[in-house]
C-alpha positions as CSV (number, residue, x, y, z in Angstrom):
1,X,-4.0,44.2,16.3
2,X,-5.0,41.2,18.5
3,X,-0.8,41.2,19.7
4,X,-1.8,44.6,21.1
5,X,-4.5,44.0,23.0
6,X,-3.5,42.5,26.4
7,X,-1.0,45.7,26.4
8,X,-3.9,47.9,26.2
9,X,-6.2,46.0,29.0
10,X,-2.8,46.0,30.8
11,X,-2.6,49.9,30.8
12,X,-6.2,50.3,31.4
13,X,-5.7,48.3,34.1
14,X,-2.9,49.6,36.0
15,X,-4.9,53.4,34.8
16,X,-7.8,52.0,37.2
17,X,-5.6,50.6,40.1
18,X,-4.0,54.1,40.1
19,X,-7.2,55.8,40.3
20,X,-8.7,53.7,43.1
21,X,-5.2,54.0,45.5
22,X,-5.3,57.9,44.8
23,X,-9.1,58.0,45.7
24,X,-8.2,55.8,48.7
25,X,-5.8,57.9,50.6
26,X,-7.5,60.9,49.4
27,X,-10.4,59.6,51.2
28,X,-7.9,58.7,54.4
29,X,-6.3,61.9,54.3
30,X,-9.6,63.6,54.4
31,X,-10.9,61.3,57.3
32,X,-7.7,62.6,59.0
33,X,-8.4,66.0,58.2
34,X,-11.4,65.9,59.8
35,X,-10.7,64.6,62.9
36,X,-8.2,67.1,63.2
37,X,-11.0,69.9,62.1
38,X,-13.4,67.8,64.7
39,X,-10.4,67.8,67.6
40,X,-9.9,71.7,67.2
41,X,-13.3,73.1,67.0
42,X,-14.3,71.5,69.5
43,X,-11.4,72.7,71.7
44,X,-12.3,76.2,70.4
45,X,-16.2,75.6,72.0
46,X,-16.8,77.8,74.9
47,X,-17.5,75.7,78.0
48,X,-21.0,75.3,78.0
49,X,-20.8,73.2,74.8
50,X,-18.6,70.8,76.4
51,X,-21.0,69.8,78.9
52,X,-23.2,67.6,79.6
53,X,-26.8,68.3,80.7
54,X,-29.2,66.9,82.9
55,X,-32.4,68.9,82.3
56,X,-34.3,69.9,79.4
57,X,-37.3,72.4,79.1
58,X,-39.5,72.8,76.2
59,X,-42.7,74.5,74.8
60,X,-44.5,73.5,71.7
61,X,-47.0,74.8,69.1
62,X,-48.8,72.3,67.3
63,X,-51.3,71.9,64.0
64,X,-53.2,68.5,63.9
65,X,-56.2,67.1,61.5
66,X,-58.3,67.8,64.4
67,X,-57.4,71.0,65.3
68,X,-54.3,73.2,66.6
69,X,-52.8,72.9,70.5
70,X,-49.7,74.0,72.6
71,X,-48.0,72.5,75.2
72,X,-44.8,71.9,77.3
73,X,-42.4,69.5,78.7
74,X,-40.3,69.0,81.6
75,X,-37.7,66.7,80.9
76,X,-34.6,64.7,82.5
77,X,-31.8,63.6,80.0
78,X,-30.7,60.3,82.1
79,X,-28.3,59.0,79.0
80,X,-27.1,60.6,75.7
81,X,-29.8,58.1,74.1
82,X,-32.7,59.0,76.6
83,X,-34.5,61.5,78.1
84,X,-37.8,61.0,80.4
85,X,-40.4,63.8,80.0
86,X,-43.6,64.7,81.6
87,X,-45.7,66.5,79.5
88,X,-48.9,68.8,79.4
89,X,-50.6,70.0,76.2
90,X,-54.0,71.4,75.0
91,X,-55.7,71.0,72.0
92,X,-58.9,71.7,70.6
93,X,-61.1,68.8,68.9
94,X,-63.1,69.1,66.0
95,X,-65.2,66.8,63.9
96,X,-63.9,65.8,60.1
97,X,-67.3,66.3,59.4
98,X,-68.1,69.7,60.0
99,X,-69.1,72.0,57.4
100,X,-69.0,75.4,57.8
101,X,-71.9,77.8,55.8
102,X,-73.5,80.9,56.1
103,X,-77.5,82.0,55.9
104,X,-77.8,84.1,52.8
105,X,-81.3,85.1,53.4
106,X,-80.2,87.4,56.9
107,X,-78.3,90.6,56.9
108,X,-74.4,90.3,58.4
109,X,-75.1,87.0,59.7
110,X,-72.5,84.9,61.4
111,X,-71.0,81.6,59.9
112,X,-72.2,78.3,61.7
113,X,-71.7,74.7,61.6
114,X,-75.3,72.9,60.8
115,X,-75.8,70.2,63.6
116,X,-72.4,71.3,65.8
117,X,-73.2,70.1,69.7
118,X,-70.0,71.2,71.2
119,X,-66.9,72.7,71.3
120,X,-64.5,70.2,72.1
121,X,-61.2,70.2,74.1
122,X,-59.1,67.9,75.5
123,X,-56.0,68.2,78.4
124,X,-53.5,65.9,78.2
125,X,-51.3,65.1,80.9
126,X,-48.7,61.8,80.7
127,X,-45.5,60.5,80.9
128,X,-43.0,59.4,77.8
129,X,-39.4,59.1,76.7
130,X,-37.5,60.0,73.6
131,X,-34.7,57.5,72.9
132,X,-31.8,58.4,70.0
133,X,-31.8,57.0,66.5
134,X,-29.1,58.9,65.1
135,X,-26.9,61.6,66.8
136,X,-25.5,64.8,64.6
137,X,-22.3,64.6,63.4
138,X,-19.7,66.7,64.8
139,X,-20.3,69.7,62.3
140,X,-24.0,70.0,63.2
141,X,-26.9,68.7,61.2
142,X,-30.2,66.7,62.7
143,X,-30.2,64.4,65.2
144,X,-33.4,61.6,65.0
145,X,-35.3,60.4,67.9
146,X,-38.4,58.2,68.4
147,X,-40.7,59.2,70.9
148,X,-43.9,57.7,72.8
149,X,-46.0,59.2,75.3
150,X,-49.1,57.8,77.7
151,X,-51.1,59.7,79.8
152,X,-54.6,61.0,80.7
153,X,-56.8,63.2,79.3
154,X,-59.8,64.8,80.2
155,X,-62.5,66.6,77.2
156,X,-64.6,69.6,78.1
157,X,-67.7,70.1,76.1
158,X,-68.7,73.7,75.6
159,X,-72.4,73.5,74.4
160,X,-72.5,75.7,70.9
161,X,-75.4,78.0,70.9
162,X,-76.9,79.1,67.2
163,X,-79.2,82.7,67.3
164,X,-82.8,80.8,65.8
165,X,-85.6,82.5,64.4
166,X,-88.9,81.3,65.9
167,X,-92.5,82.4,64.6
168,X,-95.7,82.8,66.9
169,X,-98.9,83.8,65.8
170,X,-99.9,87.2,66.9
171,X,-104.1,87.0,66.9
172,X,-104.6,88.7,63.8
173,X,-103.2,86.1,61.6
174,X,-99.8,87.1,61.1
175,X,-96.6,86.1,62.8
176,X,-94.1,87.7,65.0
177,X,-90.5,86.7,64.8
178,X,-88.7,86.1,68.0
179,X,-84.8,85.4,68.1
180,X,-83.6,83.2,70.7
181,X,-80.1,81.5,71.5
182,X,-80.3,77.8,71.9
183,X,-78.2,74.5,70.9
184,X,-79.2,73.2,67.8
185,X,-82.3,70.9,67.2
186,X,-83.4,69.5,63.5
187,X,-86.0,71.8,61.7
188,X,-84.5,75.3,63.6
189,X,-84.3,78.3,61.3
190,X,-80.8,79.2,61.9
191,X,-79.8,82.6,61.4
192,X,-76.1,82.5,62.5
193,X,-73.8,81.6,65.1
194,X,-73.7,82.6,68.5
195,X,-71.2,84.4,70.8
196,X,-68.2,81.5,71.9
197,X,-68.7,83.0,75.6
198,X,-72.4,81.8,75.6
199,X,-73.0,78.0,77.8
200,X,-69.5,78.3,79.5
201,X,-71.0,77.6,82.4
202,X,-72.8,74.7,80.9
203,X,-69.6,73.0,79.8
204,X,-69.1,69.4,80.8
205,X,-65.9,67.1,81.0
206,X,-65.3,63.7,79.7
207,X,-62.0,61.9,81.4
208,X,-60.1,59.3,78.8
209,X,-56.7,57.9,78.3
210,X,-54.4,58.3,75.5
211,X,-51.0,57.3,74.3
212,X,-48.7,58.8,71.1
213,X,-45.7,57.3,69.1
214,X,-43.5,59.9,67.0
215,X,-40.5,61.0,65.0
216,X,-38.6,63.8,66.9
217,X,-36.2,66.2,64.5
218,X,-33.7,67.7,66.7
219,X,-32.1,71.2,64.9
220,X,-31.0,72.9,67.8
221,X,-27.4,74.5,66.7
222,X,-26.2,74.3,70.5
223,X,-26.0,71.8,73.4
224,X,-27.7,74.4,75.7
225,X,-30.4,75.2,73.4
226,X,-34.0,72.6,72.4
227,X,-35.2,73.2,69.2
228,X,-37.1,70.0,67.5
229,X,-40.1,69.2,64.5
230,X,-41.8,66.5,66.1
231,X,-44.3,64.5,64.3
232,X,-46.6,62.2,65.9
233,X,-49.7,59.8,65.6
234,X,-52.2,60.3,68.8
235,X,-54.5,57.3,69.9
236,X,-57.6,58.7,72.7
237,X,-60.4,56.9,73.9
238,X,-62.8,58.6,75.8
239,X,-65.1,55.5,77.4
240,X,-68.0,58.0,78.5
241,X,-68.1,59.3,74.7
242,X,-67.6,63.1,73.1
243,X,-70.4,64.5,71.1
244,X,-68.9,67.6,68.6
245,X,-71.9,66.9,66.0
246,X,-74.9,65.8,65.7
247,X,-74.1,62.9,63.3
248,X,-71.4,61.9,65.7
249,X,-73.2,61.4,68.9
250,X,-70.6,59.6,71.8
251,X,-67.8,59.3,69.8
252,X,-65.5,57.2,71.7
253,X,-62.2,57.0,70.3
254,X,-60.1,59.6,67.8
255,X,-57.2,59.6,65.9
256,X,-54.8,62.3,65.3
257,X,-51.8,63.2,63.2
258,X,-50.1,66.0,64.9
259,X,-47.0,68.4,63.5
260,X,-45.3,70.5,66.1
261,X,-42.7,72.7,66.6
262,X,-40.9,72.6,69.8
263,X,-38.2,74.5,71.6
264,X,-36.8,75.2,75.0
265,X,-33.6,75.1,76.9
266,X,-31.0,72.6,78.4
267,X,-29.7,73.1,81.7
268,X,-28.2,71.6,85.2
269,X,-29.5,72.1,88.3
């Protein structure tokens, strides 16, 4: 039995060598093959897929832990790695601590946040690039980008009104309920919320600065044709301070993860 042996690890052997040169020019033949496949489809493209562009256009909607927002770009690609935007976008703000509740004790009675000072928004307008990670293959896919974007924004506080029960004596030792709109103070009876169009004209602004870093997802089946998932992480500083609640009086600077979906077109002058 031992004589045998080296014949069978020879056999094995050459059985393994055989394997790996088949696998090898199978593999070669196939790179071939698709380079051919590449070459002709993309001879077969119509003409606008052949070009390159110099402009790209896009809108976005977007959810984030603070709240949702929309947007839109106007963009210049200067390389196939870069592009140059200048972007506008509006979200809303909203405190992580807000709670909303209801008062049981009144009849069809509107849900409010205890202790909400404002409605909170903020309008972003900056400057920022995306730059390529990986590009798609030739039969499509995803391409990758990281993005980053600075830029000023400015916050405008809408003061939020609560309808409040107040109680004054009426001389013959009862008391006569009054409801009144007003911004909230501690020890109010709150009934319910107020109408969103009440204290517009009382809004006030807050300027700040922020900056965002970011992931872009590009899925866009055509040159000619934007279509990206973006995700970012949004620094803002507000130096003058941004009151949504009462517990968070002046808050200066926020935090935000944001998820967008953005789409648009591609273009040359």
């Amino acid at each position: 039995m031992i004589l045998y042996k080296p014949k069978a690890m020879t056999a094995l052997r050459c059985s393994l060598l055989r394997m790996l040169m088949l696998t090898f020019f199978g593999a070669y033949a196939f790179l071939l093959t698709a380079q051919n496949i590449d070459i002709q489809t993309d001879d077969s493209k119509p003409i606008e897929e052949k070009l390159i562009y110099t402009r790209q256009n896009t809108y976005n909607v977007a959810i984030h832990t603070r709240g949702l927002g929309a947007g839109f770009k106007i963009g210049r690609i200067r390389t196939i790695n870069r592009t140059t935007n200048w972007e506008f976008e509006a979200v809303s703000l909203r405190s992580l601590k807000e709670i909303r509740t209801i008062n049981l004790s009144t009849y069809n009675s509107r849900a409010f946040v205890y202790g909400k000072l404002n409605y909170a928004f903020a309008l972003r307008f900056g400057y920022g690039e995306d730059r390529r990670i990986y590009g798609k293959p030739y039969w499509g896919g995803i391409e990758t980008r990281w993005t980053y974007e600075f830029g000023a924004s400015l916050a405008l506080l809408k003061p939020y009104y609560y309808f409040v029960a107040t109680y004054e004596p009426s001389g013959t030792g009862s008391y006569i309920q009054t409801i009144k709109e007003q911004t909230f103070e501690h020890g109010i009876d709150i009934l319910g919320r107020s109408a969103f169009t009440k204290g517009i004209a009382e809004t006030k602004l807050s300027p700040g600065v922020h900056a965002r870093v970011g992931l872009s997802f590009d899925v866009a089946k055509t040159r000619t044709r934007a279509q990206a998932i973006n995700v970012n992480v949004i620094a803002e500083c507000f130096p003058l301070g941004v009151s949504i609640v009462d517990s968070e009086r002046n808050k200066r600077f926020f935090l935000t993860f944001m998820l967008s979906y953005n789409w648009g077109s591609r273009f040359n002058n």
